[in-house]
TORVEX-557435 format. One line per 2 residues: for each residue z, x, y of C-alpha. Coordinates in steps of 0.02 Angstrom, whole numbers. Layout:
Z,X,Y; ...
# end
This chain:
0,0,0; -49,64,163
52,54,315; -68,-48,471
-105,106,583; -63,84,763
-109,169,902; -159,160,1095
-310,229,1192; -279,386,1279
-307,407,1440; -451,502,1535
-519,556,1695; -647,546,1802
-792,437,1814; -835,434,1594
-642,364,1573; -654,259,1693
-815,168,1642; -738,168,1441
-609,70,1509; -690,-42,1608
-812,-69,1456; -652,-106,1335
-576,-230,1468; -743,-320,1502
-769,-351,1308; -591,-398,1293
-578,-522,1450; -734,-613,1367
-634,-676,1199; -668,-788,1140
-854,-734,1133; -995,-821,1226
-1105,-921,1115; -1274,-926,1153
-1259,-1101,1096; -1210,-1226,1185
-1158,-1147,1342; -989,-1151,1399
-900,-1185,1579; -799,-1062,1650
-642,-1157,1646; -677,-1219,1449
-683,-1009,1416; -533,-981,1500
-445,-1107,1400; -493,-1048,1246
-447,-896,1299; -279,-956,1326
-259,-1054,1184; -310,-900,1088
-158,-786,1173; -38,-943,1152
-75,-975,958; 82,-947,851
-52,-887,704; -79,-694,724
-281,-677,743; -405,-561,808
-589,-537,842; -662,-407,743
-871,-355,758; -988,-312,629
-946,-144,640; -760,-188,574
-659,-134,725; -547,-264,836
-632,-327,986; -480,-434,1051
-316,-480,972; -190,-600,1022
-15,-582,1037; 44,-654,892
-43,-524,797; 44,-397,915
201,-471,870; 176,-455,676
135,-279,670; 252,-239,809
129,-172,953; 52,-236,1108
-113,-322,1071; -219,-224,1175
-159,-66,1066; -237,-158,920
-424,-141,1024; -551,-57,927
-442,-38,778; -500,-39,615
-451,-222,554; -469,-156,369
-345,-24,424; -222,-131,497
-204,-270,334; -242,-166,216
-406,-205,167; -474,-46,74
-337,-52,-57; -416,-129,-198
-605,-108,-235; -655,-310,-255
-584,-349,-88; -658,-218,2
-827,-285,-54; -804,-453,1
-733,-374,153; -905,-308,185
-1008,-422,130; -909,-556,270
-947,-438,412; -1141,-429,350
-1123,-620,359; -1176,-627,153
-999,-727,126; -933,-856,223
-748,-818,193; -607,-708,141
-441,-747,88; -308,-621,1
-132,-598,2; -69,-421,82
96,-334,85; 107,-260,245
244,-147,334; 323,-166,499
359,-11,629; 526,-49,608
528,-13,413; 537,-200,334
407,-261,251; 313,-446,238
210,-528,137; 49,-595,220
-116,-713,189; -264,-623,262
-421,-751,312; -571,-674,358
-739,-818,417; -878,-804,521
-844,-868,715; -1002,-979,761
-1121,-945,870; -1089,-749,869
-1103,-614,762; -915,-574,737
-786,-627,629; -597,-710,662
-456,-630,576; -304,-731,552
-147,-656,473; -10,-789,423
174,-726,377; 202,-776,189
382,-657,155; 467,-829,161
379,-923,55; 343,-765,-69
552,-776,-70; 542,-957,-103
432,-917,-240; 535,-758,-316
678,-843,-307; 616,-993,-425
525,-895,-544; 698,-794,-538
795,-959,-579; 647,-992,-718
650,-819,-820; 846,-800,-811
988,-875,-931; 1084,-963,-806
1241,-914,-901; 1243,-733,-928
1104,-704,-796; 1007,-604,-919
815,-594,-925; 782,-751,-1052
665,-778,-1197; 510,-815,-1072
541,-666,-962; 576,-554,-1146
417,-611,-1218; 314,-591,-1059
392,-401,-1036; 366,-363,-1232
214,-431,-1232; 154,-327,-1080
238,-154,-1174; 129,-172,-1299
-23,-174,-1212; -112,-6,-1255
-138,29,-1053; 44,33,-1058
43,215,-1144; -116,286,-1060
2,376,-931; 130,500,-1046
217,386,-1154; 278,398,-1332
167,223,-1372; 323,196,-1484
399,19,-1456; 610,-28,-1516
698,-181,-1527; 875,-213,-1553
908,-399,-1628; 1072,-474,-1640
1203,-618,-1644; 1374,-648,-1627
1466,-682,-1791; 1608,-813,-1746
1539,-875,-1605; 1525,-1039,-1662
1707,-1057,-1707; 1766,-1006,-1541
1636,-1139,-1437; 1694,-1264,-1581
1901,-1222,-1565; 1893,-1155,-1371
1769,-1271,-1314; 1601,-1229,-1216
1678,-1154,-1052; 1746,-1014,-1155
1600,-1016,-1255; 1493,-980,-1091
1628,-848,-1030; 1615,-749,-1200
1411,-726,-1180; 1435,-692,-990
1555,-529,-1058; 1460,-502,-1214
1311,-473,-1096; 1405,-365,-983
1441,-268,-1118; 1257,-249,-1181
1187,-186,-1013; 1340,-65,-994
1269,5,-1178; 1096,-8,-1131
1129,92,-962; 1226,230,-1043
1086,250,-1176; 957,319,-1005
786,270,-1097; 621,194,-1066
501,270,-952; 561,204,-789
754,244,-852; 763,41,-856
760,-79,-1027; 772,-259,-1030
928,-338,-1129; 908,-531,-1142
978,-693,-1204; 860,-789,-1311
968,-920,-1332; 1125,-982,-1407
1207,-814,-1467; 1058,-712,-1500
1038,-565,-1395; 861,-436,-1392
884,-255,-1322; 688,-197,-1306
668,-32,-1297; 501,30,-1208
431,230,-1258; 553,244,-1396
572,411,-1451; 621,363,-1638
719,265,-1777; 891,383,-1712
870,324,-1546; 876,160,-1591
1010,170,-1711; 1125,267,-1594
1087,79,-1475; 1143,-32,-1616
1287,104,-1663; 1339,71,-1465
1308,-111,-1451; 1411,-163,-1633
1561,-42,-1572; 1553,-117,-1402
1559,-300,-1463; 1688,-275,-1582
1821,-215,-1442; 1938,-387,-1430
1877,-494,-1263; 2021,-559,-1140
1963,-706,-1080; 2028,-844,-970
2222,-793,-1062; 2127,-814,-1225
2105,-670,-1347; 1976,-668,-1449
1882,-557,-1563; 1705,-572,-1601
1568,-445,-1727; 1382,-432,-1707
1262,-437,-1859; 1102,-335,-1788
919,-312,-1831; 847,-126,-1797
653,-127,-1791; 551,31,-1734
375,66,-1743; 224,129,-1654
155,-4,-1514; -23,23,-1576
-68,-126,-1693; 98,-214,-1684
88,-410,-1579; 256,-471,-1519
242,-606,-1649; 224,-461,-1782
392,-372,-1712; 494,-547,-1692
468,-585,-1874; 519,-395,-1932
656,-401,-1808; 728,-581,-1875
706,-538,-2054; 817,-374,-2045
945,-479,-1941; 956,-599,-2091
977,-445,-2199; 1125,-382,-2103
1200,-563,-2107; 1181,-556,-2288
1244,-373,-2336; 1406,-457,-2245
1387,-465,-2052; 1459,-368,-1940
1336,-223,-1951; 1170,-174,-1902
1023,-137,-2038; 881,-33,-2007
697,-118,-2043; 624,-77,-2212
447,-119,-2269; 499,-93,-2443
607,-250,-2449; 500,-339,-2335
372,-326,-2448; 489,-378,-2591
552,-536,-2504; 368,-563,-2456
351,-551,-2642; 485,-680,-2660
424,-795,-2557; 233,-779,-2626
326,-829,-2812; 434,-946,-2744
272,-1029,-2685; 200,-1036,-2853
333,-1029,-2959; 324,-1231,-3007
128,-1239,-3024; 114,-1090,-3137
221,-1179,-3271; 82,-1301,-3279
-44,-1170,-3259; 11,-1100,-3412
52,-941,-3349; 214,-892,-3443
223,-804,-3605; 358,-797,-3719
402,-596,-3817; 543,-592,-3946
667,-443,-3986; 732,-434,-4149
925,-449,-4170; 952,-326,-4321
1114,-340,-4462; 1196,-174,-4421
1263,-146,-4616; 1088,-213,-4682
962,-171,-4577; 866,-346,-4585
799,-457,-4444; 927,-598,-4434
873,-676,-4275; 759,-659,-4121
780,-663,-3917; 659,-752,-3820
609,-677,-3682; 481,-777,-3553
365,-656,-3447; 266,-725,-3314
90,-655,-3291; 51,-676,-3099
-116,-686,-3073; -64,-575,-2897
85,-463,-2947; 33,-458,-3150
169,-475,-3275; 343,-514,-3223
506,-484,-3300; 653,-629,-3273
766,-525,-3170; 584,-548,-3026
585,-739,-3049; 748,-824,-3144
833,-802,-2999; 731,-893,-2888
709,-1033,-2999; 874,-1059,-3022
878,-1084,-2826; 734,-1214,-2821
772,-1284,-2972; 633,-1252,-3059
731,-1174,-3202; 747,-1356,-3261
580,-1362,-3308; 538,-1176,-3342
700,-1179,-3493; 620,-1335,-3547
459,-1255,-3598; 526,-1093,-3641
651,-1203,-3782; 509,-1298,-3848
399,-1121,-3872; 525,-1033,-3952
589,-1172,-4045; 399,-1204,-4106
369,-1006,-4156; 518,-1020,-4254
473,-1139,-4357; 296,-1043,-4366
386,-912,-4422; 486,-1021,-4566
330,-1106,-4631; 219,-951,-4624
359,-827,-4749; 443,-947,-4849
506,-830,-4949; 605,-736,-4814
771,-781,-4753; 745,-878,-4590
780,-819,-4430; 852,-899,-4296
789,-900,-4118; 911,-868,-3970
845,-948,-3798; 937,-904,-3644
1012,-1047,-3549; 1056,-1072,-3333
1199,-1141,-3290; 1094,-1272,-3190
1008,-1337,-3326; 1181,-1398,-3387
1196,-1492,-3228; 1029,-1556,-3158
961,-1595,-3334; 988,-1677,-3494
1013,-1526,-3619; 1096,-1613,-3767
939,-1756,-3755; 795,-1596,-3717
875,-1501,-3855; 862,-1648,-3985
708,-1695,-3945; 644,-1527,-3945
709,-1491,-4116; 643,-1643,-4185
468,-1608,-4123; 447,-1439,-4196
554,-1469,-4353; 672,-1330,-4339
839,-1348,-4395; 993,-1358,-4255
1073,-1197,-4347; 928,-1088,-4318
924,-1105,-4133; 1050,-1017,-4023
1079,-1043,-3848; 1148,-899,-3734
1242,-942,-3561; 1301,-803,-3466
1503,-769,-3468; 1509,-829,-3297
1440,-993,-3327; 1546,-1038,-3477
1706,-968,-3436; 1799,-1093,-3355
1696,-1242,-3396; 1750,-1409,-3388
1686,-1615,-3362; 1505,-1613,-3398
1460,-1413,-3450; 1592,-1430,-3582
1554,-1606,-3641; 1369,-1540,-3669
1426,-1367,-3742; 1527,-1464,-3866
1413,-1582,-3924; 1258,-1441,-3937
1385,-1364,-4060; 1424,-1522,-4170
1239,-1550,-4174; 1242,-1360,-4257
1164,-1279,-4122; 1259,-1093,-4099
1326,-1063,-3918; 1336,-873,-3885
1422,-789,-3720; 1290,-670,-3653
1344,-511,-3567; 1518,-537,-3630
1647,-414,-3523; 1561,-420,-3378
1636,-591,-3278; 1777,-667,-3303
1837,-609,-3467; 1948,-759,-3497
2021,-723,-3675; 2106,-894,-3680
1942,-976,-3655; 1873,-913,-3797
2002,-1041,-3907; 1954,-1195,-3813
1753,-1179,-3790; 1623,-1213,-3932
1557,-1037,-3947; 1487,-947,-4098
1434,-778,-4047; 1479,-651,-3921
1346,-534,-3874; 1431,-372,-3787
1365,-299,-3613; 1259,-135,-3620
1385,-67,-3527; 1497,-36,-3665
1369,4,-3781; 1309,167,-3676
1485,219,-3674; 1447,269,-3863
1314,369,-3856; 1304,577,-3865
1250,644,-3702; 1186,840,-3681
1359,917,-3626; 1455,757,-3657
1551,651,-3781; 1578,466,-3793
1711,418,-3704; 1839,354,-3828
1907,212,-3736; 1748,112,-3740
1764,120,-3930; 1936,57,-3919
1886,-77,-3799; 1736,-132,-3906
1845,-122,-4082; 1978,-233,-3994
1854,-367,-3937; 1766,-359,-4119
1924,-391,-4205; 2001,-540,-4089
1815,-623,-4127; 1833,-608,-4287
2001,-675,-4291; 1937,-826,-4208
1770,-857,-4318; 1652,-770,-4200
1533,-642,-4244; 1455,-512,-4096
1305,-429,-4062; 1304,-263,-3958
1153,-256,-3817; 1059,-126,-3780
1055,-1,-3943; 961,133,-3917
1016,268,-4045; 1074,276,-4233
1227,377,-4187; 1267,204,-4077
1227,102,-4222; 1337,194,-4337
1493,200,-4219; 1452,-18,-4181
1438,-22,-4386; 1609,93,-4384
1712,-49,-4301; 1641,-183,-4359
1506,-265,-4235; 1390,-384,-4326
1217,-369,-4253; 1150,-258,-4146
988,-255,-4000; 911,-134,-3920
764,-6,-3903; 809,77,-4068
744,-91,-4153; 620,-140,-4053
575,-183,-3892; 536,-361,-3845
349,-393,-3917; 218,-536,-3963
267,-660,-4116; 143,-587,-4233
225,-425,-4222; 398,-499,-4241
303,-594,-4409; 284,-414,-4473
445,-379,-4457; 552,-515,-4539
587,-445,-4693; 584,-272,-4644
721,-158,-4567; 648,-116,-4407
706,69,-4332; 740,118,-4511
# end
């Protein structure tokens, strides 16, 4: 912005000065100019040329050449000279004209009468130091070939206008920069002009909200609600100013609404920097808030996001930023978590299944594998896990541990167990028809606790078993130790009548929940199968031993089932030495690797009758 140069004639002498003078007075005496058409009185000039000199609106005369032939003193007044200094200044000088290419064309093109008018806003600055805002008009004056300038004072409307857009882009509360103002600024830092000029073209964002803040608005009421987000912010721009970044040494910390706060952080320098700001901010909010004679303590779960600005939208960052924010909320609040893509791109995962979770079971997309249980003292295939795998026509084949879990949440397990029952239950019976001369083995079908609620699973189970023909005592359900211990009303009632219909009930996993000994008396259950964990504990490591108190643990729990009519099965088996020392104390059945590993029916077929890992 240029200052409006002004400056007087100097003075001269003799006859040359003189007649310069005179030449400037005449030409200034005759505003306004003399039309050629129609002709004009003298009186009628004179009063134009006093309403001119009288008008409140600043205005001058300015020739084709650009420079002032008369101005009035209004003008005078707003750049703080006499208007007769202003004579045969340069009018593009004085408001600025030149500053910007695209005006100074239609400048020019006014004065060579090709335009009929100008209009632009200019922020001009008085002798005196202040500055104003001003509208600039530039149009043609009739009947001659110059041009009228007129130069109104805007500043108090531009205030007028500040002001509002002030009160519109602000949280009236905390007075922070709200969500409008945030996206507008985040939006304009990502712009790649933004980093043409020495910045990092690295872009950071701090997202957070207050944990408790609810239950102080709901207990406290909304007053000292508001008065806990008017400190809280406080305390945000005291962190943000002690952290001195962004390439003007400013940032932005707003309120986007209720208790969520943003810290954006413009020419980041890197993931530390940004984790020293959360580090700040989660220390800062934690420090106990005296407020109004209340005191009250409040945490902050935060969202860390930093990447490079090139290819990122806001919308892109918001989402990354909200999604670690729920992550920190769920790793148990009151801490900040860093962005990773690896998780985002397992939750995207989980969201893509969770999308087709229900439609592949009518797809057909699941698959049932079976893992033989093996008779530790003979060696022979006495039963069979069934194990589904889904094969995703996106992510190819799935375990359960990628999908059980969600369809336990949607309730899709209902139908999923349903179909994975009736498979197994029909291979089995395969299996019976196809060796009758083998012992038969039963099948054991995992169970969710949900489909003991939301479904029928006494009615599913007979049907299922009188559709396929296999006997009740070759199917065995497992429920995980969690689920049965401490069962009662309806998961008991259908435990107990799945078991006087012959159906075996085993604990899955056994040692690892509850461990409710006393339970085991009361509830309808057949088999315990023993957790891995206890099973590793027996095997030889290079430089190691067993560690004898797992094979105390595992005798003891082998004995009291046998004492109450149980058998077990040890998991995860995955060397003879660990099949001799589960055979040493007694376990009944063993799984694991050593046997096999869960494969298709036909190769289970081949081994019924066998002794697998022998």
């Amino acid at each position: 912005m240029r200052e409006p140069t002004v400056s007087g004639t100097s003075e001269g002498t003799g006859s040359a000065a003189d007649s310069t003078r005179s030449a400037i007075t005449e030409r200034h005496q005759a505003v306004p100019p003399r039309p050629t058409t129609p002709s004009f009185t003298a009186s009628e000039l004179r009063d134009y040329r006093a309403a001119f000199n009288a008008a409140h609106l600043a205005m001058a005369v300015v020739d084709r050449s650009g420079h002032v032939v008369a101005a009035n003193e209004a003008l005078g007044g707003l750049l703080g000279t006499e208007p007769h200094a202003l004579v045969e200044q340069n009018a593009a000088d004085l408001v600025d004209l030149g500053a910007e290419a695209r005006t100074w064309q239609a400048y020019q093109e006014v004065l060579r009468g090709r335009q009929a008018r100008l209009r632009c806003t200019r922020r001009l600055k008085h002798p005196d130091g202040h500055s104003l805002w001003t509208e600039v008009t530039l149009g043609p004056v009739p009947g001659t070939r110059d041009v009228l300038l007129s130069v109104a004072d805007i500043s108090d409307r531009r205030d007028l206008q500040a002001r509002l857009r002030h009160l519109q882009m602000h949280d009236p509360v905390t007075r922070l920069p709200n969500r409008a103002l945030f996206f507008e600024r985040l939006s304009a830092a990502l712009e790649a002009s933004s980093y043409e000029h020495g910045g990092t073209g690295r872009i950071g964002l701090c997202y957070l909200d207050l944990d408790g803040f609810k239950a102080v608005n709901d207990t406290l009421g909304h007053r000292v609600g508001d008065r806990l987000l008017t400190a809280v912010a406080s305390r945000l721009t005291q962190c943000a100013d002690q952290s001195g970044y962004g390439r003007t040494g400013g940032h932005l910390v707003a309120r986007l609404g209720g208790d969520e706060f943003a810290l954006l952080v413009e020419d980041s320098t890197g993931t530390e920097q940004l984790v020293d700001l959360a580090r700040s901010v989660l220390a800062a909010v934690q420090e106990p808030f005296d407020l109004a004679g209340q005191r009250l303590s409040v945490s902050a779960s935060i969202g860390v996001v930093e990447r490079a600005a090139d290819g990122t939208s806001a919308t892109g960052l918001m989402q990354a930023a909200d999604t670690t924010l729920y992550w920190a909320k769920a790793d148990g609040k009151a801490r900040w978590t860093l962005f990773d893509p690896e998780r985002n791109a397992h939750r995207m995962t989980r969201q893509a299944l969770t999308s087709t979770l229900r439609p592949a079971v009518e797809r057909g997309e699941f698959a049932l594998e079976y893992q033989p249980l093996v008779d530790l003292e003979s060696g022979a295939v006495r039963g069979v896990e069934a194990l589904v795998r889904w094969n995703h026509p996106q992510f190819g084949m799935l375990t359960p541990n990628r999908f059980i879990g969600i369809a336990e949440e949607d309730g899709s397990i209902v139908q999923l167990g349903r179909w994975v029952l009736r498979t197994a239950c029909r291979q089995a019976r395969r299996w019976q028809i196809e060796r009758p001369s083998d012992s038969p083995v039963f099948v054991s079908v995992n169970v969710a606790v949900r489909q003991v609620w939301d479904s029928d699973l006494v009615g599913d189970v007979a049907g299922i078993l009188a559709e396929t023909g296999l006997a009740p005592q070759l199917l065995q359900l497992e429920l995980t130790e969690s689920a049965v211990m401490g069962s009662a009303g309806r998961p008991l009632q259908a435990l107990q009548a799945l078991s006087d219909m012959g159906v075996r009930i085993a604990i899955d996993d056994f040692g690892t929940g509850y461990s409710n000994l006393a339970y085991l008396s009361r509830l309808p259950v057949s088999v315990l199968k023993l957790d891995g964990s206890f099973v590793r504990g027996f095997r030889y490591e290079e430089g190691t031993h067993p560690n004898p108190a797992d094979e105390t643990i595992v005798e003891a729990l082998v004995q009291l089932a046998h004492r109450l009519g149980l058998t077990v099965t040890a998991e995860c088996v995955e060397t003879a030495g660990q099949a001799a020392r589960l055979r040493r104390v007694g376990c009944d059945t063993g799984q694991g690797w050593l046997y096999s590993r869960a494969v298709a029916p036909e190769l289970i077929a081949e081994m019924i009758g066998t002794r697998p890992g022998a």
